[in-house]
C-alpha positions, -999 to 999 in steps of 0.1 A, spaced: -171 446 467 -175 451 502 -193 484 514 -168 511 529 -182 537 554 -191 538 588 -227 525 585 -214 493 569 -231 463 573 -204 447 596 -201 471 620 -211 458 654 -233 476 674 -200 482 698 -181 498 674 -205 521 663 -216 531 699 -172 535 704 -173 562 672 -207 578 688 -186 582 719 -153 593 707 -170 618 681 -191 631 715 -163 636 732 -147 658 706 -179 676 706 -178 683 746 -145 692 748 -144 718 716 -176 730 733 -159 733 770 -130 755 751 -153 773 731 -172 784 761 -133 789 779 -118 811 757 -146 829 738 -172 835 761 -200 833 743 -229 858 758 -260 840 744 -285 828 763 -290 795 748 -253 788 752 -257 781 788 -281 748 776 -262 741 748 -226 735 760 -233 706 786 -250 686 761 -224 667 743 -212 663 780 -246 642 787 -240 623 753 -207 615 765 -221 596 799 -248 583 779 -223 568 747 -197 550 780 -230 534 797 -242 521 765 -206 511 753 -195 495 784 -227 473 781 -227 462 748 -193 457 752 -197 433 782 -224 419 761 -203 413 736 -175 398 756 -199 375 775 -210 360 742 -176 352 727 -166 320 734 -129 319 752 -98 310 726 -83 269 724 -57 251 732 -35 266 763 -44 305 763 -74 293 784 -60 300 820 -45 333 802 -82 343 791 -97 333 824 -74 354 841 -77 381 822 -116 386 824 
């Protein structure tokens, strides 16, 4: 039976670094309303906030690079989708 979760074996390094980024993304953005609407007074919150903003930059480098990588490395379909592939990359 195959393993279900999202540390499964066949999870490419591309996918996992695509959840990393859309969970990080959450993150910023429930942090940028929680710092909008509740305005929280403490002093750490001024540190804490921008953080999953800097994960967010950090998850799209690393994402757009593996995925290149991973592009790169896949060999282009047969028969006549060739020029289609070619033109599309």
């Amino acid at each position: 039976m195959a393993e279900t979760g999202p540390f499964r074996p066949s999870a490419s390094a591309v996918q996992l670094s695509g959840r990393l980024l859309c969970r990080s993304l959450a993150a910023a953005m429930a942090s940028a309303a929680a710092d909008a609407f509740l305005d929280p007074r403490a002093d750490w919150w001024g540190v804490v906030w921008p953080a999953p903003w800097w994960l967010v930059g950090v998850t799209a480098l690393a994402w757009a690079v593996l995925r290149a990588r991973e592009k790169a490395h896949r060999p282009p379909p047969r028969g006549s989708a060739r020029g289609d592939w070619e033109q599309a990359a």
